[in-house]
Each structure stands twice: as C-alpha cells, then as structure tokens.
Kinemage of the C-alpha trace (Angstrom):
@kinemage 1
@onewidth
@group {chain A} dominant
@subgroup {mainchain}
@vectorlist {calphas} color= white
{ca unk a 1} P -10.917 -38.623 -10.256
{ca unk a 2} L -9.125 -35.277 -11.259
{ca unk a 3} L -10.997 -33.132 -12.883
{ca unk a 4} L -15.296 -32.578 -12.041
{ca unk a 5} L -17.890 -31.408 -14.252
{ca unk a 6} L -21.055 -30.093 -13.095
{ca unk a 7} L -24.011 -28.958 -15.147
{ca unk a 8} L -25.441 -25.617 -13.806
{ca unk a 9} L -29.609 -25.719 -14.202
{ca unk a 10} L -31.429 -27.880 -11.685
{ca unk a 11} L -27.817 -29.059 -9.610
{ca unk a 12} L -25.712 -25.970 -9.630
{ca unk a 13} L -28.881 -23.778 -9.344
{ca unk a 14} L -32.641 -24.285 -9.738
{ca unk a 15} L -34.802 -22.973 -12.539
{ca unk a 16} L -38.194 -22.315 -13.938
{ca unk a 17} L -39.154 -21.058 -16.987
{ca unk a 18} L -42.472 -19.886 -16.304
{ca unk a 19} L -41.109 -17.117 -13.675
{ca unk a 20} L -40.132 -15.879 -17.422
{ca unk a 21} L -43.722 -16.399 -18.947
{ca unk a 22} L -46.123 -15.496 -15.987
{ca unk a 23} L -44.186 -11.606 -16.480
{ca unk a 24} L -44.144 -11.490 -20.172
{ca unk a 25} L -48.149 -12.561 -20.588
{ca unk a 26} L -48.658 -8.974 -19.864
{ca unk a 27} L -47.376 -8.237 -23.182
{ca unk a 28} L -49.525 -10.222 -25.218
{ca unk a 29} L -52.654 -11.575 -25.658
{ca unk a 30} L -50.876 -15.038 -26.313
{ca unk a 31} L -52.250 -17.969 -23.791
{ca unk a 32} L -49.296 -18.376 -21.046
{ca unk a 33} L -49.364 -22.313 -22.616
{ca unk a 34} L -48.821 -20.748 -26.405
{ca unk a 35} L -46.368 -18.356 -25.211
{ca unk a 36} L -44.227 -21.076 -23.666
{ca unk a 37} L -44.483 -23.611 -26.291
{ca unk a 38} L -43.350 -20.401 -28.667
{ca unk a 39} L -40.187 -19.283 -26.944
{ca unk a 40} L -39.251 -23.232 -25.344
{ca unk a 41} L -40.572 -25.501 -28.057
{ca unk a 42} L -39.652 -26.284 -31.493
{ca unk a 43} L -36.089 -25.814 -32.802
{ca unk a 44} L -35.400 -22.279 -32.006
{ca unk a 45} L -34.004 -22.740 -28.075
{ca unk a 46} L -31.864 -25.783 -29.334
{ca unk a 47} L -30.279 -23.404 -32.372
{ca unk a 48} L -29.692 -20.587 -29.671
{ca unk a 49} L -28.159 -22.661 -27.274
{ca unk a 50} L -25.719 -23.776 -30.129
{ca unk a 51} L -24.958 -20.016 -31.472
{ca unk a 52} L -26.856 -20.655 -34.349
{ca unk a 53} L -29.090 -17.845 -33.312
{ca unk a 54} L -27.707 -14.594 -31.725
{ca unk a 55} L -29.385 -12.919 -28.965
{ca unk a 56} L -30.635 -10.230 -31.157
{ca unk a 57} L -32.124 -12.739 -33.451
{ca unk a 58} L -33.683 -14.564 -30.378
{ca unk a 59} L -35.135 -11.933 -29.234
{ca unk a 60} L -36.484 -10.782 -32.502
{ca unk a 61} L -38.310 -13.841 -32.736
{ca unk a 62} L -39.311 -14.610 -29.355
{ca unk a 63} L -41.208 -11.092 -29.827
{ca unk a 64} L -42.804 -11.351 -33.240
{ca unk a 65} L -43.852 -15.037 -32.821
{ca unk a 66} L -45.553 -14.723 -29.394
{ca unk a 67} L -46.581 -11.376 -30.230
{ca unk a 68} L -45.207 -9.320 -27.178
{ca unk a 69} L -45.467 -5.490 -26.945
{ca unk a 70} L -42.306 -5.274 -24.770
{ca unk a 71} L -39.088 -4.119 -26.002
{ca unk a 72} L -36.034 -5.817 -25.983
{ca unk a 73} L -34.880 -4.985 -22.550
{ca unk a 74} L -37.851 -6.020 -21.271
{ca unk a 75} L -37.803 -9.263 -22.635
{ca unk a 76} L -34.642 -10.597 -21.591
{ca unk a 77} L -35.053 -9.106 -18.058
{ca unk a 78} L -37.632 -11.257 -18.080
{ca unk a 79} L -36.485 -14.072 -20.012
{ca unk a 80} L -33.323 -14.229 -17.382
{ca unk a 81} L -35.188 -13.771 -14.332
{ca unk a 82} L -35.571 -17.547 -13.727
{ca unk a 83} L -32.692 -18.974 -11.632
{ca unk a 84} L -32.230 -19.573 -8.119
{ca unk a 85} L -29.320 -20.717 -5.664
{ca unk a 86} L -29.358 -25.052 -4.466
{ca unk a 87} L -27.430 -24.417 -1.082
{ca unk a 88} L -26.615 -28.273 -0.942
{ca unk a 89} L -24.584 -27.898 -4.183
{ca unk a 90} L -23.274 -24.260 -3.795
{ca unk a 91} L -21.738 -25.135 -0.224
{ca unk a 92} L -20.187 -28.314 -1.443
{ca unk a 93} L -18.139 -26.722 -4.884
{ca unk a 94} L -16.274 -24.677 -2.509
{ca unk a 95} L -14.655 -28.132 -0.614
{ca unk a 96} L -14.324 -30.062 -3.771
{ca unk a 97} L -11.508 -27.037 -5.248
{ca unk a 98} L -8.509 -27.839 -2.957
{ca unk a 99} L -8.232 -31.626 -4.813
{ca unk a 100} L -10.052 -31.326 -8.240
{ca unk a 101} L -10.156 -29.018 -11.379
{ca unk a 102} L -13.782 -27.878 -11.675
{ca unk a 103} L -15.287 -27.343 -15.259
{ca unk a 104} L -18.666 -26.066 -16.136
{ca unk a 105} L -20.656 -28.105 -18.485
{ca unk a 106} L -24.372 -26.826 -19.468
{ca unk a 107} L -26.652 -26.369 -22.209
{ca unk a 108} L -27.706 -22.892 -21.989
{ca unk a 109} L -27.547 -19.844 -24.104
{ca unk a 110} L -26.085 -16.039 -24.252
{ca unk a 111} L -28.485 -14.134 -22.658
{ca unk a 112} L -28.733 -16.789 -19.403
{ca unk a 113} L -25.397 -17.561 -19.574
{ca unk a 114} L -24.316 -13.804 -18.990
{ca unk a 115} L -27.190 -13.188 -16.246
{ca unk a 116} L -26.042 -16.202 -14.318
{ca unk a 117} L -22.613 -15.538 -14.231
{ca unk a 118} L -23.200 -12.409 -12.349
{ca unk a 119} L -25.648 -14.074 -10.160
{ca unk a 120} L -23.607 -17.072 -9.365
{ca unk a 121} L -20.228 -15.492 -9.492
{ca unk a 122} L -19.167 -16.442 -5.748
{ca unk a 123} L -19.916 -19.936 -6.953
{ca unk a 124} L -18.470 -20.088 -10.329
{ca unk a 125} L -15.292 -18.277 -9.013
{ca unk a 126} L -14.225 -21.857 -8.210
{ca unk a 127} L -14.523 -23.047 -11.503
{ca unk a 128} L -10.723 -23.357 -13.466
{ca unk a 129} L -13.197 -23.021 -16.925
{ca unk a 130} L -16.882 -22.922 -18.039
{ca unk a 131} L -18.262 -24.675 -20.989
{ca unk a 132} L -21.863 -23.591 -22.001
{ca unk a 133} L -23.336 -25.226 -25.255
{ca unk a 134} L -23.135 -22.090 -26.649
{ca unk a 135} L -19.553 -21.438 -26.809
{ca unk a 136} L -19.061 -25.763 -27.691
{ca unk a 137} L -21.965 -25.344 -30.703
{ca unk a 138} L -23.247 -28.230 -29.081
{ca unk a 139} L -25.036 -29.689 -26.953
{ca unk a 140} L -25.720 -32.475 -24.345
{ca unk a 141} L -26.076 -35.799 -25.264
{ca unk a 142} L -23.993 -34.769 -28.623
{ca unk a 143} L -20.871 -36.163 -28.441
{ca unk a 144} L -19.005 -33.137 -29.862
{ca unk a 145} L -20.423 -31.163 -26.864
{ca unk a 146} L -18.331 -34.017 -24.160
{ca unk a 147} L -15.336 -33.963 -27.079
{ca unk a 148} L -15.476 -30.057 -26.751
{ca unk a 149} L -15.415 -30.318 -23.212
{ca unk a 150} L -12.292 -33.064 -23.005
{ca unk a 151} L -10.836 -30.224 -24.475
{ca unk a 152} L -10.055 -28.442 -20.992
{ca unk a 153} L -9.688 -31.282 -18.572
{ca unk a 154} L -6.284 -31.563 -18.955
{ca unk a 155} L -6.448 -35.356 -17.713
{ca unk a 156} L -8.048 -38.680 -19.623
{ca unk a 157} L -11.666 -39.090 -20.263
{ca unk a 158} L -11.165 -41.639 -17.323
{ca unk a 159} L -9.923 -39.248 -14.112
{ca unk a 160} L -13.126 -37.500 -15.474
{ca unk a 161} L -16.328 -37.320 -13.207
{ca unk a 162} L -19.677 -35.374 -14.499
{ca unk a 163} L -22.958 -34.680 -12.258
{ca unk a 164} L -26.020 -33.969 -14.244
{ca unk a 165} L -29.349 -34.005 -12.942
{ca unk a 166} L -30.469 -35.596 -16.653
{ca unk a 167} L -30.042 -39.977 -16.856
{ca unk a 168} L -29.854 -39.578 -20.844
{ca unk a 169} L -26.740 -36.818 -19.987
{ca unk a 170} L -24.944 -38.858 -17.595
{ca unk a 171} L -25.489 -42.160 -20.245
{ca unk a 172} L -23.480 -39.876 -23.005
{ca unk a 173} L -21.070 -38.973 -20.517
{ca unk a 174} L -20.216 -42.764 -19.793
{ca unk a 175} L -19.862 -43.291 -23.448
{ca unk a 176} L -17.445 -40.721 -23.973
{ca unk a 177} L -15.609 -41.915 -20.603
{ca unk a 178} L -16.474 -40.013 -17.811
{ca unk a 179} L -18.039 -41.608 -14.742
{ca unk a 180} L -20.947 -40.309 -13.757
{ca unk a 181} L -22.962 -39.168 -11.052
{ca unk a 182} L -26.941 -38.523 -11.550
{ca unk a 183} L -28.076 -35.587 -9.414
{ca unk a 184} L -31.106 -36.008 -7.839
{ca unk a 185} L -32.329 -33.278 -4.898
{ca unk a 186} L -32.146 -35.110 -1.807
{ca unk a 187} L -29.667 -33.983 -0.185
{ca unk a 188} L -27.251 -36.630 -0.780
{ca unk a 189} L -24.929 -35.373 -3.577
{ca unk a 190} L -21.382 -35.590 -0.965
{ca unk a 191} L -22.352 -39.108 -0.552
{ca unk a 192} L -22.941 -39.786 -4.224
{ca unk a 193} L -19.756 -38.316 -4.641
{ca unk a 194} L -17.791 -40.113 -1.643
{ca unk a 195} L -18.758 -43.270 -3.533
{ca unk a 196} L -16.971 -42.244 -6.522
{ca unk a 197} L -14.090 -41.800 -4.517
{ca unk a 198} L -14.409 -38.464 -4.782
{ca unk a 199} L -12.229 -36.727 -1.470
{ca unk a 200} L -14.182 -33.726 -0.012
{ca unk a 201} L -12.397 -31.347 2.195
C-alpha cells in the first residue's frame, strides 16, 4: 500500500445530527422528528453534498421547509455544531504520514466541510489532499466519486487502501480496486491496518 484514504464522519471524527436539531427546535414549532426528516431526508442533503445545491440555497430551504425563525447564521452555527474528535484515529494519522500519502475521502457538504476543517486542522494537516463529495459531484458508492478520487493518488487503484466505517462504501471501493478496511470503533483500527500490511511508525 502507498497511498490511504480515510473517510472523515464516524472514523476520522464522530457525529450526530441531532446536536443540530435539539438547538434549532427552538425556532419552530416543527416536531424535532419532522424537522430532521426535513433537513436529512429526501433528496435535498444528497444534491448538496454533490454541489447541486449551494449553501445559500440550502439554507433557504432548510428554513422555509421546517419553518425556522432563525436567520442564516444561526442556522448553520447550528447545523455545523455536530462533530467531535475519535482519539484512536486522530493519534494514529499522525504515524501513518512518514510511509503513505494520505487523501481525504467523504461525503459531506460546504457548510460542514468548511467548519471541520478548522476544527480538525491539526489532523487534516497530514493529509497531501482532501476529497469531499462536494468538490467530486459525487458521492460514495458512485463510482465517479472513487474515479474522482484515483485522480490524486498518484499510484494504481491497487497500492490503494480506503477505511470507511460504511460495508456498502468499502464494497465500491473493492470494485474500483482499492483494498479495504471497514472501520468499526473498537479500538482496533492499527491492527486492521497491520493486516493489510500497512507499516505504522
């Protein structure tokens, strides 16, 4: 293996969307269930996490379709508010940089992409490039998003590795040819990864 791809919500960092909704209720009178399935369900995450919606437009929608009072900086304070640090990850990207080109490769959108690059920049720091969805226009599984992401690994699809914390992910990563490791939190990932053959320093 030569070059490492890591996906960034829930093995990079941890995340929960209703730290988002249990601060915007208070801006409508929208049940916290309704006001999730408004901003999370349907179509309109997966066309902003492609760029087929801009922030603005998100926002403009998230607002008039759950009915929120708040105004725009409110909602995406909120909205981006959701992330937190997975030490056993974190600590381990550092060790991995010496041997292997690191590459970012997550489905995620504008406004979270921008917040957690300022909350995670000591981690991403190690990264040689970053690859959100939203820059690709596609997503995991697609395979344009893993074409997209070939794109910067400057070695075959086979001296590729990719840990995702998603089986369906990692099955679409094999069929482009990437091996694959399936992240799951037990504190086990450098072993996962030893298996590979994966050197850790």
């Amino acid at each position: 293996m030569r070059t490492i791809f890591f996906d960034f919500g829930n093995v990079i960092a941890f995340f929960d969307h209703q730290r988002a909704i249990a601060k915007l209720t208070r801006y409508t009178d929208m049940p916290p269930v309704e006001l999730a399935l408004t901003l999370y369900g349907g179509t309109t995450e997966d066309d902003y996490e492609t760029n087929k919606l801009s922030t603005a437009e998100y926002v403009r929608l998230g607002k008039l379709n759950g009915r929120l009072t708040c105004t725009d900086e409110e909602f995406l304070a909120a909205f981006t508010d959701i992330f937190w640090r997975n030490d056993e990850v974190c600590d381990l990207i550092p060790r991995l940089r010496p041997r292997y080109r690191l590459i970012l490769a997550s489905n995620t959108n504008d406004a979270h992409f921008a917040h957690y690059s300022r909350q995670f920049a000591d981690v991403l720091r190690h990264f040689d490039h970053l690859c959100p969805s939203h820059h690709a226009g596609s997503r995991k599984p697609h395979p344009e998003y893993f074409a997209y992401c070939q794109r910067f690994a400057e070695v075959d699809p086979s001296d590729c590795l990719f840990v995702d914390d998603l089986p369906e992910n990692i099955e679409a990563a094999v069929r482009h040819g990437w091996a694959g490791v399936c992240y799951q939190v037990r504190g086990r990932l450098e072993a996962q990864l030893k298996q590979v053959g994966v050197e850790i320093g």
